[in-house]
N, C-alpha and C positions, 0 to 999 in steps of 0.2 A: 504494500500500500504506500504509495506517494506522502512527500510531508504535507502535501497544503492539503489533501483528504485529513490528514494524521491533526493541521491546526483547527480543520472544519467542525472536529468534535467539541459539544461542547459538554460539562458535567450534565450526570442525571438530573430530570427535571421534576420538581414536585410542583403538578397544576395546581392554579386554585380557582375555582370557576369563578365568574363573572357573576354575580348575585342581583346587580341591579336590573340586569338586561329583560327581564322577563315585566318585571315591576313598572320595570318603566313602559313598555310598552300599555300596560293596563292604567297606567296613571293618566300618560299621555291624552288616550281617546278618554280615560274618565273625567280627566280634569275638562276638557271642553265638551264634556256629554249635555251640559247645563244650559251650554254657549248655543246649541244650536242642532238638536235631536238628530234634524234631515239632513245636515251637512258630514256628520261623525257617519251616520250609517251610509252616504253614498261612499264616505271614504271607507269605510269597510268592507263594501261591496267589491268596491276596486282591488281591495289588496286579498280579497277572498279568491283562493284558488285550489281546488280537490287533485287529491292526487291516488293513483293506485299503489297500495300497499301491501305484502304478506298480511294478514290479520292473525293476531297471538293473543286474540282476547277470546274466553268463550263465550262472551255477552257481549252487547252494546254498551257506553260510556256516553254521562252526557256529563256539564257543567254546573249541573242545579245542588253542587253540592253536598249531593249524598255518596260521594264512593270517592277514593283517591283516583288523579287522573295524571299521566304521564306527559311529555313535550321532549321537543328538540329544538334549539336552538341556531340555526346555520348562517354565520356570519360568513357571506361569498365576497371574493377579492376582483369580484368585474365592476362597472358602472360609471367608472373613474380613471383615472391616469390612463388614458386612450385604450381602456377593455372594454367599451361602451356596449361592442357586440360577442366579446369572449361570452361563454357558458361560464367561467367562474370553477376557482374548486372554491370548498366551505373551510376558509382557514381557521375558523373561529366554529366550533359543536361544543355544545353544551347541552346534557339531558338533563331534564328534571323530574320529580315528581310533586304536585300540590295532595297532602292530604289534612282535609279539614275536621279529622278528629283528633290528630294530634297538634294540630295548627302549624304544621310545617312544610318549608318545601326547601327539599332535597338538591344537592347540586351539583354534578360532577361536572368537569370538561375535560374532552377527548383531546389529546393530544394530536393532532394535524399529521403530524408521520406515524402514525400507530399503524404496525402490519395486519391488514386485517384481510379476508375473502372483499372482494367487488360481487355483488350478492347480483344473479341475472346476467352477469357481465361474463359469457364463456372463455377461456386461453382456450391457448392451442390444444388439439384434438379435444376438443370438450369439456378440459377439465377444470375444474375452478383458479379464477383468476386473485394473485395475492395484490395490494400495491398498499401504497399510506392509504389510508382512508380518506382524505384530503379530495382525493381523485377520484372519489366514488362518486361524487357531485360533479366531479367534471367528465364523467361517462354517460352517468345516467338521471341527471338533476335530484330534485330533490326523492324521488320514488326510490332512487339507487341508493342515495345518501340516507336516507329512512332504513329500508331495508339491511342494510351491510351495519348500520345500528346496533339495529335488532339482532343481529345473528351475532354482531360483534359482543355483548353484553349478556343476551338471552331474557330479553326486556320487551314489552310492549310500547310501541310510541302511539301514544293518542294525536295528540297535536303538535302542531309545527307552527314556527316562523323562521321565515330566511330575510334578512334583510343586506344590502349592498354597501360598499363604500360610497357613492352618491348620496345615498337617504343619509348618512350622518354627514357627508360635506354641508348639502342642502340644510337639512334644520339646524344645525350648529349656524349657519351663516342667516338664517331666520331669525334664530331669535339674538344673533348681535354678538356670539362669538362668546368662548366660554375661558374661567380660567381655571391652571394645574399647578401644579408646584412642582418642578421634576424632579424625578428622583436621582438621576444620574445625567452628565454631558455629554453630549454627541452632537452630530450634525447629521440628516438627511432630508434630503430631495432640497437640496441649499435652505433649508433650515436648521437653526444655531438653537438648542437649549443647554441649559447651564444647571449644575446639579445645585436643587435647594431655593431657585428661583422663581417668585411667581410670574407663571406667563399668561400673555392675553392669546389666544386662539383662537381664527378662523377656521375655516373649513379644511380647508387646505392644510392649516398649518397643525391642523389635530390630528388629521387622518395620518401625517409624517410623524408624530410623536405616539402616535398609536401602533402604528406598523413597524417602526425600524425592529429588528430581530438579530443581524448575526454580530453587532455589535455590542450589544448587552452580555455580559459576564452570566446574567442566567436565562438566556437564549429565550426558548418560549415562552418559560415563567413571569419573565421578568417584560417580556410584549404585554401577555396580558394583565397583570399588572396595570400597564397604564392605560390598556384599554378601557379598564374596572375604572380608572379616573379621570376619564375621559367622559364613561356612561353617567359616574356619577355627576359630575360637573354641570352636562348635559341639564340631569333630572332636574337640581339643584336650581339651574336656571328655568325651565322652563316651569316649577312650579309658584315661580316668583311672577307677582302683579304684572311686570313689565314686559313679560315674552304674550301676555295674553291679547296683544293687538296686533300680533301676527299668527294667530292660531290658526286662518283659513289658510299660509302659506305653508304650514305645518303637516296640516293635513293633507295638501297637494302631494310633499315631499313624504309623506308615509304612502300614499294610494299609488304613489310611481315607482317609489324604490320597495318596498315591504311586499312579499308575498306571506297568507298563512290561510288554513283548513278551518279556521276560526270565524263562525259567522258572525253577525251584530249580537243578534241574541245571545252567543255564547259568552261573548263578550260582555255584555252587562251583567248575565247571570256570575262569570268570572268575577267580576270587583265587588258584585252584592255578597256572592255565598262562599268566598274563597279570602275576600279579604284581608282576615288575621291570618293565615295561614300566609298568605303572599308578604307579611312583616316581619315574617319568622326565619332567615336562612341557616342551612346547616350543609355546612359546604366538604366536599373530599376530595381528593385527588387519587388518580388512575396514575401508578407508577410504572414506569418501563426500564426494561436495560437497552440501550444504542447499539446497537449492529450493522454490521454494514452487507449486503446482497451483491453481488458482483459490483462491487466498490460502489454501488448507492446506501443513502443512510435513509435506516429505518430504527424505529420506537418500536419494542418487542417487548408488547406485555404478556407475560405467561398464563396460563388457564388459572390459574390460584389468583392471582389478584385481580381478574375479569371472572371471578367466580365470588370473590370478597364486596364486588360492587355489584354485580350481579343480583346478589344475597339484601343487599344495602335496600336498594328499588323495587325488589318483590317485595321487601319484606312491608314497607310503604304502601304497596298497593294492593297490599291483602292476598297478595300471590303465593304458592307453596314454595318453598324452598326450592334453589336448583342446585343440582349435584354436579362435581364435575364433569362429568359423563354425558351430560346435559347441553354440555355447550359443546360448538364447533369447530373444531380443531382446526388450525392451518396447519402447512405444509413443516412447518419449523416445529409447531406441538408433535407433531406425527415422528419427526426424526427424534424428537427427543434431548435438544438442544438447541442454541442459537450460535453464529458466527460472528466472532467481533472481532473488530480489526487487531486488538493486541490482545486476544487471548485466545484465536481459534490456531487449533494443533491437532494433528491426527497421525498416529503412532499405528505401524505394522505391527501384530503381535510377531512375537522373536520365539523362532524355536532352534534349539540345538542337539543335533542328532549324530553320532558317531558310528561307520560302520567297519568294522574287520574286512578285511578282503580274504575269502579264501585262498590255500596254502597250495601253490602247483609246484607237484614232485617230476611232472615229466618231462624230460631232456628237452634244452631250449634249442630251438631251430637257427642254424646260422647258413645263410646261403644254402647250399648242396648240400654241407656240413654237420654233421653230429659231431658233439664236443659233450663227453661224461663230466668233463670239470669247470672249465672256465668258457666266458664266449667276451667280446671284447669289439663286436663290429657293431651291434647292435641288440638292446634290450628290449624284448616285449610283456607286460605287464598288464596283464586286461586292459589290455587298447593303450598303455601308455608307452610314447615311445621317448627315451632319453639316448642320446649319440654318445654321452660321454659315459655310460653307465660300466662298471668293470665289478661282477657279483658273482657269485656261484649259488645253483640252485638248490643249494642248501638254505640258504636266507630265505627270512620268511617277509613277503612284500606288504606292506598295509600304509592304508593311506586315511584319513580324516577329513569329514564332508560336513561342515558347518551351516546352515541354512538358518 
């Protein structure tokens, strides 16, 4: 493996999911549900979009409340910085669960390189396809990214929202531009931040303090992170007096960039009978080991701790237990290990075996020649021949076969 592969690693990551994002979108349409009934629901209409899914439920789910209900989260990286018609992968998944008997909702986020099955998506002769999960959105949108989910986890997903980098340029620069405090210095996309500094942010200039990634010391951790400060900052501002006189521009910029399976009604029924629970977060993280696949880098989480959060999310939404066995192996669970760049080794067993040669008493052939005693032109030796050999067949020949 090459150095600059060797400097691209960066340490293990411990996620910590993004907590506001869900919140906020319920706040957002709630907070101006007041402002203007028929305008919130055409903007829901628009961002309303059904998609074909695996179903892992043996019932129907609705939002009124009475049963825990699961989500996905898909933050996609098109819409912006000239991807306006890319498909996007989902660099940012987040599942949750809302369950309103314990007043809680649940949070994990996926790691963007996590090796996982592309769920519907065949390889070569047929057989299942592995990649990041990242790219399962960018094969087969959100139906692929739903699915390879599920399989990935061993979870139900009810509902979704995917939103774009536009829809946050867009209402960040609505309602007037938010501010952060960074945590660390860098520069991207020719923007300067300075660690420990309050900044004023545009759209523009959020979406670049949101994004940078291979320059941060905790790599994806530490992106999302300021994602998480970015969303809050957001919320922060828009539930202030003063973002409320661009709320119609608000809602333009959710019903173009925001898709979700979530209709108006569910949606109100969400903030009436979910409320406390959506105040309540209890957040984990999916841990992996880094490995690297013909010198690509992938997140290899093992069946035990996709069996640990697996166990997390049923247990939320009154599902039975799943057993290892339960879940879907990749190609790497099946072999029985993972390859990483400074630790993968693979050793021939060694065996050692020694054989006697049987003892030949009868007179060596020399040309024409029979010789009772000595021969001196040439030695033969089952099939071995030495020119300079001088022996009497008296000596007993043996030779050692190491393997």
């Amino acid at each position: 493996m090459n150095n600059s592969r060797r400097r691209q690693k960066k340490s293990k990551r411990i996620i910590k999911g993004i907590s506001a994002v869900l919140a906020g979108l319920v706040i957002i349409l709630g907070f101006f549900f007041w402002k203007s009934y028929s305008e919130v629901d055409n903007t829901v209409t628009a961002m309303y979009e059904s998609v074909e899914t695996n179903d892992l439920r043996d019932k129907d789910v609705s939002t009124d409340a009475s049963e825990p209900i699961s989500f996905a989260l898909f933050g996609v990286d098109n819409g912006a910085l000239g991807r306006d018609t890319d498909v996007g992968r989902s660099d940012a998944i987040i599942i949750g669960t809302i369950n309103p008997t314990t007043k809680t909702t649940t949070l994990v986020s996926i790691p963007r390189d996590s090796y996982a099955e592309m769920v519907e998506y065949n390889g070569l002769d047929g057989f299942p396809y592995y990649d990041k999960i990242t790219h399962a959105y960018a094969f087969g949108e959100t139906s692929m990214a739903i699915n390879s989910v599920q399989q990935f986890l061993n979870i139900p997903v009810d509902y979704y929202v995917t939103a774009n980098m536009q829809g946050i340029v867009d209402i960040i620069n609505a309602i007037g531009g938010i501010e952060v405090v960074s945590p660390l210095t860098f520069e991207y996309d020719n923007f300067e931040f300075v660690e420990g500094e309050t900044i004023e942010l545009d759209g523009q200039a959020a979406l670049a303090f949101a994004r940078m990634r291979h320059d941060d010391p905790a790599g994806d951790a530490g992106r999302q992170d300021r994602e998480k400060l970015v969303v809050e900052a957001l919320l922060n501002k828009i539930v202030s007096l003063d973002s409320l006189k661009n709320y119609r521009k608000i809602l333009d910029t959710l019903s173009a960039n925001v898709k979700t399976n979530l209709t108006f009604d569910e949606l109100v029924d969400l903030q009436a009978g979910y409320k406390s629970s959506l105040q309540n977060f209890v957040q984990d993280s999916l841990v992996g080991e880094e490995t690297y696949i013909n010198e690509i880098y992938y997140l290899y989480v093992n069946p035990q701790e996709r069996l640990r959060i697996s166990n997390i999310f049923r247990k939320e939404l009154g599902l039975a237990e799943s057993l290892e066995e339960d879940l879907a192996f990749t190609d790497i669970d099946e072999y029985g290990g993972v390859y990483t760049e400074e630790s993968y080794s693979y050793e021939e067993p060694y065996y050692e075996e020694t054989y006697q040669e049987e003892i030949y008493t009868e007179e060596p052939y020399v040309g024409d020649t029979y010789t009772d005693d000595t021969y001196t032109e040439s030695d033969y030796s089952d099939g071995y021949y030495n020119e300079n050999a001088s022996s009497t067949n008296d000596e007993i020949y043996s030779e050692a076969y190491s393997y």
